[in-house]
N, C-alpha and C positions, 0 to 999 in steps of 0.2 A: 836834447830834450828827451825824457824818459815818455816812456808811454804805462801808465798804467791802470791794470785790465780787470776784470773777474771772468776767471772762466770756471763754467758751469757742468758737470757732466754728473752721469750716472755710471760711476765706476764703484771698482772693489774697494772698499774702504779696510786696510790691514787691523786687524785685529791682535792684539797683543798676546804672549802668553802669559797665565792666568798668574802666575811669581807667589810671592807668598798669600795666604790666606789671611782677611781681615775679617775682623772678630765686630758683629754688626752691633750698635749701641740697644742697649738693652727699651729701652723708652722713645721706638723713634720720630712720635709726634710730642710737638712742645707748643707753648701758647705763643704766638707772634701778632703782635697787630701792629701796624704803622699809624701812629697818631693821625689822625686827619688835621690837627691845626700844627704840625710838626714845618719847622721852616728855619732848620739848623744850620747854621753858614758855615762856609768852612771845615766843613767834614766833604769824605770821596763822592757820598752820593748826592752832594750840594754840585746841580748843573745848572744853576742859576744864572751864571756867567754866562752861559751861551745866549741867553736873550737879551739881547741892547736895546733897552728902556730908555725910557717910555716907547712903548709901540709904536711905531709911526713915525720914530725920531728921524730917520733917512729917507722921508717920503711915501708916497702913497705903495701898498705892494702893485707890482704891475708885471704884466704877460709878456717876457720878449723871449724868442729865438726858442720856443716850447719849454720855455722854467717860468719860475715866477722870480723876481728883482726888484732891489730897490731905487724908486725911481730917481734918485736924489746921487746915491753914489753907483748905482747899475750892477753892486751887489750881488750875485745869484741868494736865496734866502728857501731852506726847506723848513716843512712844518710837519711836527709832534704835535696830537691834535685828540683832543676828547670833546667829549658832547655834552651838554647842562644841559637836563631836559625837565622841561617841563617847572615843577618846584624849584628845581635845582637853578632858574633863570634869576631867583625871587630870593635871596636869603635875605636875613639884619644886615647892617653895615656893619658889624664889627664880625660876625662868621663872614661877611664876605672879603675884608681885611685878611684873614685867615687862610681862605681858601686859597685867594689869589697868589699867593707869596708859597702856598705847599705845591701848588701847580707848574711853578715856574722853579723852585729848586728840585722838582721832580724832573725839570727837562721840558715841558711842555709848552709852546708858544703859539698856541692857536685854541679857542675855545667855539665852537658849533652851538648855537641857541636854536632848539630845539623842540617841538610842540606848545611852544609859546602859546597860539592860540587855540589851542583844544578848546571846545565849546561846554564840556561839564563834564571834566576834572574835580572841579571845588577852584574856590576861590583863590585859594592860596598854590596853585597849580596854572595859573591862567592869568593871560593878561588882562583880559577882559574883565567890563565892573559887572560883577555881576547884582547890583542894584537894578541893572536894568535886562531886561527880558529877551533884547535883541544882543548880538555878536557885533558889535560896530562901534563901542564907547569903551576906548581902553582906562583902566584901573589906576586913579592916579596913584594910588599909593603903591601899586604894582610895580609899575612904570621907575618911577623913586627907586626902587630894590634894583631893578636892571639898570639904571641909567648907574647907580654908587657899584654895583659886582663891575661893569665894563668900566668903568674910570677907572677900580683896584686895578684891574687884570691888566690895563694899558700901563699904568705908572710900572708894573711888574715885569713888562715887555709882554703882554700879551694878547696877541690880536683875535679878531671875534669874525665869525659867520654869523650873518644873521638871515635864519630862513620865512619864509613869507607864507606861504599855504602850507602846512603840515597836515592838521587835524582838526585843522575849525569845520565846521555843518553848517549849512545855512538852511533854516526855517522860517516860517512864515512872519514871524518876527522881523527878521529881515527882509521883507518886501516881495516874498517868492509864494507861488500859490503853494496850496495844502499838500499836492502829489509831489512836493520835495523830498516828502519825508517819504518815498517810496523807491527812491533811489538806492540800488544794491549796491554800487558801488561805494566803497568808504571812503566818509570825509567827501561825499560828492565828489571823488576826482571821475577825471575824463569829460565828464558834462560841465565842469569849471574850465575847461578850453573851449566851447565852443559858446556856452551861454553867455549872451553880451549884461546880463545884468552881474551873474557871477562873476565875470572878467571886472565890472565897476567895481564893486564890493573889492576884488584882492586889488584894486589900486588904490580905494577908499583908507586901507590900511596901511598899504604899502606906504604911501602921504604922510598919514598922522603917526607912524612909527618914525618912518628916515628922517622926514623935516623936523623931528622936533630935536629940540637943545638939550642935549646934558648939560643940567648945571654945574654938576662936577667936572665936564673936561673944559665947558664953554663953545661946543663946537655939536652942530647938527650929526645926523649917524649919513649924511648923504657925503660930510664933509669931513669928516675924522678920517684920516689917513689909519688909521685902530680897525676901522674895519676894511679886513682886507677880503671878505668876501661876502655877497649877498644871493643867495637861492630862491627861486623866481616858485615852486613848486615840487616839492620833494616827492618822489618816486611814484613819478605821476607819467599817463603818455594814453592818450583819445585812441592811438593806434592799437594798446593793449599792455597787459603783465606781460613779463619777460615769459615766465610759466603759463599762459593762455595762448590759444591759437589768435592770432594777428587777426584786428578787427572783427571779432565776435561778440553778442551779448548785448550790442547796440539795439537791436530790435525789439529788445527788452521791458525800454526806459518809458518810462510814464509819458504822457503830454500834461504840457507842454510842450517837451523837453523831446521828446522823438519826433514830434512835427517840425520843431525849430530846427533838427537834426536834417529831419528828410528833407525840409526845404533847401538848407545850406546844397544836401547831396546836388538836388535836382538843376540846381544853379549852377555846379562843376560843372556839372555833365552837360549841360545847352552852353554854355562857355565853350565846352571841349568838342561837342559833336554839331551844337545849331539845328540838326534837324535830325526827325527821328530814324529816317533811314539812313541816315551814316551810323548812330549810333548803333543800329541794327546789325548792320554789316560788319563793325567790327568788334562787335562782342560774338557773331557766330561766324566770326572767317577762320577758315580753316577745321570746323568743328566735323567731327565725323558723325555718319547717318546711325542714327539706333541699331544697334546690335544683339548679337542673343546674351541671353541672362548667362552669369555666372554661375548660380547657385540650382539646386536640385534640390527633391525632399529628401536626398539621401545627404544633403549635404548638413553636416552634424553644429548645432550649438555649441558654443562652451559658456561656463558658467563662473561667476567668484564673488564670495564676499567675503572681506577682511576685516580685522580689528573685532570691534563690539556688534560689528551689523548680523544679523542674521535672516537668512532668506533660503526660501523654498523654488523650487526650476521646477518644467517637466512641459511635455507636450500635452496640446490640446486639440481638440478636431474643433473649438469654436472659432469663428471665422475664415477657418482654412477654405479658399476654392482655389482653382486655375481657370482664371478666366479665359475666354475666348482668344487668339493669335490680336494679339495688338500691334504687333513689333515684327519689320520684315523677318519672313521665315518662321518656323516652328514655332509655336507656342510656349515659350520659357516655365520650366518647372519650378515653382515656389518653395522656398525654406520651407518647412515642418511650423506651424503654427506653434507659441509657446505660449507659457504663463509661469507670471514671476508674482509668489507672494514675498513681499517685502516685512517681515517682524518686529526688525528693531535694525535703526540709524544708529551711527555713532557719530554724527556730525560731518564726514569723508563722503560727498555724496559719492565719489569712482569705487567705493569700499564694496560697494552692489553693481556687479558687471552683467551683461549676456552679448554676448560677443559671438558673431562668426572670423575663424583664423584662418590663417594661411590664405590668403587671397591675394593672386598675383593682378598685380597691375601696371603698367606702363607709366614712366614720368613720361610727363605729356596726355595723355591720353584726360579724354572726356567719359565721366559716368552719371549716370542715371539712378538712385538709391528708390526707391520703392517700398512702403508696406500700411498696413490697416494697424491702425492702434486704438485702444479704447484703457479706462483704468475707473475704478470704483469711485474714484472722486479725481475730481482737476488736479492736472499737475503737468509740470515741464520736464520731460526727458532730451536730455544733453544727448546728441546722433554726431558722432564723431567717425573718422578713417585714422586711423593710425598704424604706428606699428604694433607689432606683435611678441615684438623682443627689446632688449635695453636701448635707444633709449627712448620707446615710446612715443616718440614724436609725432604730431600731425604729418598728413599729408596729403590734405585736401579738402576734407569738409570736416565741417564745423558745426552744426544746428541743433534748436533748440526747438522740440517737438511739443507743440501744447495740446496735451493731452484734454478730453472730455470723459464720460459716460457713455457718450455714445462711438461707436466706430467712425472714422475717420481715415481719409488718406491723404497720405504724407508724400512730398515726391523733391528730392534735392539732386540738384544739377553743380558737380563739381570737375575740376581739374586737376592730376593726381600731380606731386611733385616728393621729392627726395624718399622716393620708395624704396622698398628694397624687394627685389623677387622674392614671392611665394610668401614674404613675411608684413605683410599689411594685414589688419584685423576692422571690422567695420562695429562697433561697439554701442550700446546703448546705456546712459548711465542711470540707475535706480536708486543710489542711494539717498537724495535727498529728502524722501517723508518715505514713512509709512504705507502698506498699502497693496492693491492687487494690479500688475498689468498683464495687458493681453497683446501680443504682436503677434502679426498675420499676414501672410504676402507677401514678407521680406522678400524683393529681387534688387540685383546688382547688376545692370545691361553698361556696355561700350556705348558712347554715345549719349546725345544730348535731346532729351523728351522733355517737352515743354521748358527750354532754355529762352534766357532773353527777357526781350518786355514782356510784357504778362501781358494779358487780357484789358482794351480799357486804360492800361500805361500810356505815358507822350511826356516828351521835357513840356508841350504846350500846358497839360494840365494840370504842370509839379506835383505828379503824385509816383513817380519810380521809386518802390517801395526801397529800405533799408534792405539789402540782399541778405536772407539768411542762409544762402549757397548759392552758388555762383561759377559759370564759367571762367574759364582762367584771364580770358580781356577784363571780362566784369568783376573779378578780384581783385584784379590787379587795379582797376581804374578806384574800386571803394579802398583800396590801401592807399595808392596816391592821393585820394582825397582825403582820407583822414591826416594823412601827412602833411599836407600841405596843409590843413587847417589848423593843426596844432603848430606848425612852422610857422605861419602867421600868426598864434597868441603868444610863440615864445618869442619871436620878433616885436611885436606890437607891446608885450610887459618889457623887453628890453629898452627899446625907444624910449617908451614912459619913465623908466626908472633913471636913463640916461641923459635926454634930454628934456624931459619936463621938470624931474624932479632933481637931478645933477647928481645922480649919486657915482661917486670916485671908484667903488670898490668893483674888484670882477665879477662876473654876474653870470649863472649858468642859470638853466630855466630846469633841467633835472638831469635821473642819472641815465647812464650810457646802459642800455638794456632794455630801459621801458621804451616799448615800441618797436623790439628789435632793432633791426638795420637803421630802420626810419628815425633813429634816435641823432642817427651823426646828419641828416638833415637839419632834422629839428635844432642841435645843437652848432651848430656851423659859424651861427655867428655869434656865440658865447666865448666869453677869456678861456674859457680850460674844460674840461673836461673830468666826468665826475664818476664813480660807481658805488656799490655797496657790494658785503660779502660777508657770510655768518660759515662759519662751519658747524655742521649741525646743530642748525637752528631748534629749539622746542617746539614740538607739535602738538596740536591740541586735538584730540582723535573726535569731542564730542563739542564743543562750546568754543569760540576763540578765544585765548587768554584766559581760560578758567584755573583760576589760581589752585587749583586741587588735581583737575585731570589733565596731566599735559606730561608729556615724555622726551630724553633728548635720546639721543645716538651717544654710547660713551665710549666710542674709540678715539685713540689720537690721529691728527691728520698726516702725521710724520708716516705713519703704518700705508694712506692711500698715496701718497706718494713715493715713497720706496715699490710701492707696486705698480706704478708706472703709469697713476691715472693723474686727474688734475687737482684734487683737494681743492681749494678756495683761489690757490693763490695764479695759475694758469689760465684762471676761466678770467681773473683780474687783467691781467696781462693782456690777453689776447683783444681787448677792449679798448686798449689807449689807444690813441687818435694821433698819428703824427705830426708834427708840430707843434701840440698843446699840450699846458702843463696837465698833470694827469694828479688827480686827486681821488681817494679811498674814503670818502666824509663816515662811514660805517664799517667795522671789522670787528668781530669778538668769534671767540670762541663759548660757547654760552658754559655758563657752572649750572650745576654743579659737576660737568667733567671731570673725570678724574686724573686728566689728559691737557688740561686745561694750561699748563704753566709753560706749554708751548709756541703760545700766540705770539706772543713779542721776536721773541728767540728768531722763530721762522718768518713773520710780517717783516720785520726792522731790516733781517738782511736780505732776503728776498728783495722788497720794496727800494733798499738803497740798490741793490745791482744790477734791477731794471733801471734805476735814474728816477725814479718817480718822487714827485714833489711835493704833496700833501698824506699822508695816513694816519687817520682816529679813530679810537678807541670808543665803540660804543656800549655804556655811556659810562659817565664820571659814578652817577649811584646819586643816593641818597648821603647827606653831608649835614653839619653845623653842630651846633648847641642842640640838643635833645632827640641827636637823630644815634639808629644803631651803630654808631661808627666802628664798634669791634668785630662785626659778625659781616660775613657775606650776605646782601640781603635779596638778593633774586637772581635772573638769568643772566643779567649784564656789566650790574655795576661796579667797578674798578678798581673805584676807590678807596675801597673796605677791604680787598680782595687782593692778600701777599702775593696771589701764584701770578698775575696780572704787574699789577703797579707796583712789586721790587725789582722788573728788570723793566719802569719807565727811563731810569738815569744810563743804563748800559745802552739802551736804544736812540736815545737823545743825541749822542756819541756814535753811533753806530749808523744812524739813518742823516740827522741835521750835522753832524760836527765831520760827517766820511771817512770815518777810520773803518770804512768797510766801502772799499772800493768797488763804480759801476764796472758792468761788465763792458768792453769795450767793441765786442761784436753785436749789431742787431739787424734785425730781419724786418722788413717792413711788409705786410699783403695788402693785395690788392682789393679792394671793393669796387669791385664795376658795375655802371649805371644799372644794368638789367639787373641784380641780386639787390639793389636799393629799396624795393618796398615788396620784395616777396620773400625776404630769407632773411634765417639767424644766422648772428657769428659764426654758431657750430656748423651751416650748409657751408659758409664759406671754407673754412679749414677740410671742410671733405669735398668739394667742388673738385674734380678731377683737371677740369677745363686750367685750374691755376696754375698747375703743375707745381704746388707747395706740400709738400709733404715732408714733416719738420722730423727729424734723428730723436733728437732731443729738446724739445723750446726749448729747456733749462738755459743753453748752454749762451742765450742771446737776447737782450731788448727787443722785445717786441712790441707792435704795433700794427695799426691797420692808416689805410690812406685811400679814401673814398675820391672814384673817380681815375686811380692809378692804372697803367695797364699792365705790368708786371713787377715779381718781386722784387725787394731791391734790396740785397746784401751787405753789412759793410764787414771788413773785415781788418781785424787790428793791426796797423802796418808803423813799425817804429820810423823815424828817420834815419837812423841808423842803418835798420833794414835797407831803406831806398837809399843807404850809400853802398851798398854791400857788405858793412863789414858786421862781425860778432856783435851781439849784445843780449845778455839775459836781465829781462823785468821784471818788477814785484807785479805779481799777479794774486787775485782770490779764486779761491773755489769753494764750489756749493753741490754737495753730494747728496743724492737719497739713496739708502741702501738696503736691497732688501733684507739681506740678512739683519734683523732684530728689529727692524722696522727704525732706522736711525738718518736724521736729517745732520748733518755736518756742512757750517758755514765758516770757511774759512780768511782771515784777510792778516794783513798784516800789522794793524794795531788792531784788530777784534776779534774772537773767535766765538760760534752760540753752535751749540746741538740739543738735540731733542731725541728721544726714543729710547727703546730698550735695551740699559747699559748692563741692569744687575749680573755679576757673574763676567763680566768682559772689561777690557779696556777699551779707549780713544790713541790716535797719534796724532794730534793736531801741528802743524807748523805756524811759527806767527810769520813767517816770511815764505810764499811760496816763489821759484820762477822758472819763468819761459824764457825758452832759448827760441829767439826769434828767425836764428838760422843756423849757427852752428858755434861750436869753442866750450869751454868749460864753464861750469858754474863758478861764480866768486866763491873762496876758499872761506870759512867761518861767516858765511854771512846768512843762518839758517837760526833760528831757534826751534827748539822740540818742547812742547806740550804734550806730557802723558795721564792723563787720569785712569787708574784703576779702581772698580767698581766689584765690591762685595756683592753678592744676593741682598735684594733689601725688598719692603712691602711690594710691590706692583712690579718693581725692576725697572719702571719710566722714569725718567728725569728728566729736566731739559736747564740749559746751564749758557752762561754767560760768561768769558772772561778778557775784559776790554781795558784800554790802555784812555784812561783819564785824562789823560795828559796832551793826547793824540799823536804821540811818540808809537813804533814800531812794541810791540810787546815784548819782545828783548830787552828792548833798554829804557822801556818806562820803570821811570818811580811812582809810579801811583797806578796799579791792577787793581779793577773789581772784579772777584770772583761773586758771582751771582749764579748759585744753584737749588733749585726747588723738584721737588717729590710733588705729591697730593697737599693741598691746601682744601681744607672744609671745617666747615661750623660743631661744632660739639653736640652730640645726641640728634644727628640727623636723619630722619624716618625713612633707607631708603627703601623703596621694594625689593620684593626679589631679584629682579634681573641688573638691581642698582639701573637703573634709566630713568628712574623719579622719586622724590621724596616726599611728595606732596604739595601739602602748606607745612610740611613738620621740617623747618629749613632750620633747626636746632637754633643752640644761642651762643655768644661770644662767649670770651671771646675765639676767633679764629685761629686752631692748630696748624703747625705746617709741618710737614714729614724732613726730618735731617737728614740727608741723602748722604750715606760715605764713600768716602773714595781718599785714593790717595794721589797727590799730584807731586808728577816731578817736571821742572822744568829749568831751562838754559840760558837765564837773563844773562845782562852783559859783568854784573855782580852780585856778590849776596845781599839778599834781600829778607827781611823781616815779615810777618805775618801776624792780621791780628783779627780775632771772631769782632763785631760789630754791632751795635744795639739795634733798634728801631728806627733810629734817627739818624744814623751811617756814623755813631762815634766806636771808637776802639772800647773795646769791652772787655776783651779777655787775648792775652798772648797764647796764639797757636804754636806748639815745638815745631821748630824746623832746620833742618841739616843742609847746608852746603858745603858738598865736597865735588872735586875734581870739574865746576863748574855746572854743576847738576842743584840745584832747590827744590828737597822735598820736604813735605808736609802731610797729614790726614787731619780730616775736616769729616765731623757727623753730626748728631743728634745732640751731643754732649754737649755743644757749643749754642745752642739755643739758639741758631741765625742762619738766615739764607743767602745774607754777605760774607765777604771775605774779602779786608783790603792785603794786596803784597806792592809792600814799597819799603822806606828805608827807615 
């Protein structure tokens, strides 16, 4: 029995010398657009075949041994997976005919429904009737359009997610008082897990969606083995955003909604402690006596605002004194009183800082925050501890300072954790309005003044307020309770959806992040395991989602990873859950990148050589009869979009069909109970106590395993090996490199790179091996891939050449070469620094850049080449020479394609 492997490393990747000089095509963007209603059979890029239809024909999908399978023949089954969001849930029956049959000769066998219920979108966006005023009366003609798109996509083999809380709002309409609408959080998330009417309402829906009958398949969505997965509340968690300090901002929420809040709290706690002096004792045991202040008046401010904000600093003598000795010993000298005029926001409220730096603190240790605040008109200032250097992190307090008119004092009681010496900053955030403040008094003591119940507090009189800082028991005890309360609403909608309403399909409640740690709680007893991941996402400096002012990041991520950091796809990794199937429901690289045609290349085989079981594309776009279908039409959509969805069919192949083999080494870490509701992923991976300190992840399946006490290695061991004797395997490899900033994924029926070729070659092999102990390599059992690359526009490409067939690349008859440059819209507005275009997102149709190069390589005979239309048919014979077992060719601009089949 062969063993075979991927191994992963960060080595020299040999660069070729540079041979004769190629003469770059005069025109090297050409018009390319992929038909949206294109569903050509029988051409290379037709992977149709790989989905066995109808969906659901071998049984419901189901969770065994950490994959997902079919329950009928015990099958393993991976999923190619995009998102219909929103509109895109709703087309005609006859574009939805269409659609379903271009998705599945695309390769793709999984489709994600998507803000279904956004509460005002427009009608033709939503499920909801909007005849009526409240969110609760689904759309039947609506309804009609999803029930005929999922019967297509089923008869097509292609199975559905259907998610349940995205983006609906609930208003007064819906049965909730008026201060609904004063909820900061969007879409209501976090107060939709604790509110028992909000929890009615998403099962109100949950019911009238699962239970009802598609007329077209005859079968309820509880009962269609089609739907192989159902999402309980997308990128949702009471405990917090993955980007927010853990359990902040609650003290925020209007009442109802924060009494209902505080009650829940008060109940934990007389649950946990029963009387107030236990509770006493162990929120102050161990706590040290008040200490002296850290700070002096010599002790200097710093200042920042960034983007569009602009702001004024400077010292002030208003409100400055030193009050009388409060605190054993000397009387602590006070920061410098400041003032901060604030002129102009750009929407960033961190964009307006005043911060004192360099403050050394102790993990473990208890402080004390102190100061007098006052501002022109009411406002909240965010009073945070962090670092002072990348990456910025909390480390301990969190608060939210409600400013007045008049002076006030402020006084937070916190507990320091994943500090770094001399490099913690104590920070006050300005940017959210407009306006004048005054800080006065700032001190920082050791020690804990006025910690604890408060004045007037008791579990008797359920009034222990929402903590907005907190000792390290008293954090810990408000993280455990919000954990436990959202683990009790993802449990309690799982129950409901499994046993009251029977629905078949697997069920997570959201993604692995929100909430931190607390999330593999919360998720513990869902089928699988879920995340999201954007490389440079677009940001909106002034407005969220203002279609005019928003900017991306336009580097490739091939560049952060040759440099040794984690780009998108590390920080993925480092999240699976051992034992459960592990699913990507979001990944794009947003356009207009120009970097952009990297995403598949690097997701497809990355994602296959961790083993992972679900990755989609968000989203599909805008689609059908009268929509832009030639042109890229915003940050995500795929479907329009050559640099994207021409390397869907090489990926289908590459991730679902395994001509790009797992790696066969992985590393499991540990999660132990203590780091469960005070810490991220990232404390764990720097926790010294694990003694995990990784070479390279690349090089190995990763995972975590909550509750484990050490790491647990596996490492590739043939049979062969355990008899003693020689044996060398087919193995893959996957390189970042820094020189040129080049990602090289190598297997042996697939190959994909990305980065900075112009000017240089690649050596790709289609069969790598390991000598598992010792003896020679088999004689002619190697093939050679060489592409050389001219100088061309940018000098990026990223490129695809995969074996059809699932034969070894040597001896397939059927190679797609798939290579792309820059793909963008015609007369596109960009700025100067190219990082936005506006709303000037030009018009179709969509140019794509002919990247050249020339390729030789060492199949088992000669083989023919031919450029390819739109639809994967032969369009034009490419020249090609075979001599001495060698098959060259050049391929550019000339050829008006980003295909290229070589077969017979």
């Amino acid at each position: 029995m062969k063993l075979s492997a991927t191994l992963l490393t960060l080595t020299a990747l040999p660069i070729l010398a540079a041979g004769p000089t190629l003469a770059a095509d005069p025109s090297p963007m050409f018009p390319f657009v992929l038909p949206w209603d294109d569903a050509t059979h029988g051409v290379i890029t037709d992977v149709s075949f790989l989905n066995d239809g109808p969906a659901g024909a071998h049984g419901k999908i189901v969770a065994k041994n950490g994959h997902f399978v079919e329950s009928k023949t015990g099958k393993r089954i991976k999923f190619l997976a995009t998102n219909f969001v929103a509109k895109g849930a709703f087309p005609s029956h006859a574009d939805a005919e269409k659609v379903a049959r271009r998705v599945a000769k695309l390769g793709i066998n999984l489709v994600r429904f998507h803000h279904m219920d956004n509460s005002d979108w427009g009608q033709e966006s939503s499920i909801w009737d909007y005849n009526v005023t409240d969110r609760r009366h689904i759309s039947a003609s609506q309804l009609d359009k999803l029930d005929y798109l999922i019967a297509q996509l089923k008869k097509n083999g292609v199975y559905v997610n259907l998610n349940l809380h995205v983006s609906r709002k609930f208003s007064e309409a819906d049965g909730f008082p008026a201060s609904v609408s004063q909820i900061t959080f969007g879409f209501d998330k976090r107060v939709d897990e604790f509110d028992r009417t909000m929890i009615a309402r998403q099962k109100e829906y949950a019911h009238d969606l699962l239970t009802h009958v598609n007329p077209y398949t005859k079968l309820s969505y509880v009962k269609d083995p089609a739907v192989a997965v159902v999402e309980i509340n997308n990128e949702n968690s009471l405990v917090g955003d993955p980007w927010a300090t853990l359990g902040a901002d609650l003290d925020t929420l209007p009442d109802p909604f924060k009494s209902e809040l505080t009650e829940f709290w008060n109940a934990w706690l007389a649950k946990k402690y029963g009387t107030d002096e236990k509770l006493k004792a162990a929120w102050l045991a161990g706590v040290t006596p008040v200490g002296f202040g850290l700070l002096t008046l010599a002790s200097e401010w710093s200042y920042e605002h960034q983007g569009a904000s602009q702001a004024d600093f400077g010292p002030t003598n208003e409100g400055a004194f030193n009050p009388p000795g409060t605190f054993d010993g000397p009387a602590p000298r006070e920061a410098q009183a400041i003032k901060a005029e604030v002129r102009a926001v750009d929407g960033v409220d961190w964009h307006v800082q005043a911060h004192m730096t360099g403050l050394d603190l102790a993990n473990g240790g208890t402080y004390t925050v102190t100061f007098r605040a006052k501002s022109d008109a009411a406002r909240t200032v965010p009073v945070a501890a962090s670092l002072d250097q990348d990456d910025w992190r909390n480390v301990g307090l969190g608060a939210n300072a409600a400013l007045t008119t008049e002076w006030k004092t402020f006084r937070y009681v916190f507990t320091a954790h994943d500090a770094v010496a001399k490099h913690v900053r104590l920070a006050f955030t300005l940017g959210g309005q407009t306006g004048t403040v005054w800080i006065a008094g700032l001190q920082i003591h050791s020690g804990a003044d006025g910690a604890g119940l408060q004045p007037g507090e008791s579990l008797a009189a359920k009034n222990i307020a929402i903590p907005s800082s907190a000792l390290k028991a008293q954090h810990d005890d408000w993280i455990a309770f919000l954990a436990d309360t959202e683990r009790a609403y993802a449990n309690e909608m799982r129950a409901y959806l499994k046993r009251d309403l029977g629905v078949q399909a697997n069920i997570i409640c959201s993604q692995m992040g929100y909430g931190g740690l607390t999330s593999i709680g919360r998720e513990a007893a869902m089928d699988f395991a879920d995340n999201h991941a954007y490389w440079q996402h677009p940001s909106f400096p002034h407005k969220p989602w203002d279609s005019v002012d928003w900017n991306i990041g336009n580097t490739p991520m091939a560049a952060d990873l040759a440099a040794g950091k984690d780009g998108t796809l590390l920080g993925l990794a480092r999240y699976r859950v051992a034992g459960k199937p592990y699913s990507i429901s979001e990944y794009n690289h947003a356009a207009p990148n120009d970097f952009r045609a990297e995403t598949l290349p690097e997701l497809a085989t990355f994602a296959a050589s961790q083993d992972w079981d679900m990755i989609y594309l968000f989203d599909y776009g805008d689609y059908g009869t009268g929509a832009p279908n030639d042109k890229i039409g915003g940050f995500f959509g795929i479907g329009s979009d050559p640099a994207k969805t021409a390397f869907l069919p090489a990926a289908a192949m590459i991730f679902r069909a395994g001509t790009f083999l797992p790696s066969a080494s992985a590393t499991t870490i540990p999660i132990p109970a203590r780091l469960l509701h005070t810490a991220s992923i990232e404390s764990v991976w720097r926790d010294p106590s694990l003694k995990f300190h990784p070479k390279d992840p690349l090089n190995e399946r990763l995972a975590i395993a909550p509750g484990a006490a050490a790491v647990r290695r596996e490492k590739p061991v043939t049979p062969a090996a355990a008899r003693g004797k020689a044996r060398w395997v087919r193995s893959s490899f996957i390189t970042a490199l820094a020189t040129n900033s080049q990602y090289v994924a190598d297997s042996p029926g697939a190959q994909a790179f990305a980065g900075y070729y112009g000017g240089h070659a690649i050596d790709l092999n289609s069969v790598f091996w390991t000598n598992s102990i010792h003896g020679k390599r088999p004689a002619g059992s190697e093939s050679q891939v060489t592409l050389q690359f001219p100088t061309f526009g940018n000098n990026f490409a990223a490129g695809t050449l995969t074996a059809m067939d699932g034969k070894p690349v040597s001896s397939s008859h059927k190679l797609l070469l798939t290579l792309v440059g820059k793909v963008e819209n015609q007369e596109m507005g960009w700025n100067a620094d190219r990082t936005s275009v506006g709303n000037q997102w030009g018009h179709g149709p969509t140019i794509a850049e002919g990247v050249p190069a020339t390729i030789t390589m060492t199949p088992s005979a000669a083989r023919r080449v031919w450029a390819l239309d739109a639809t994967g048919k032969r369009r034009t014979p490419v020249p090609a020479t075979y001599k001495n077992g060698a098959l060259t060719f050049t391929v550019g601009a000339r050829y008006k394609t980003v295909w290229y089949e070589i077969g017979q």
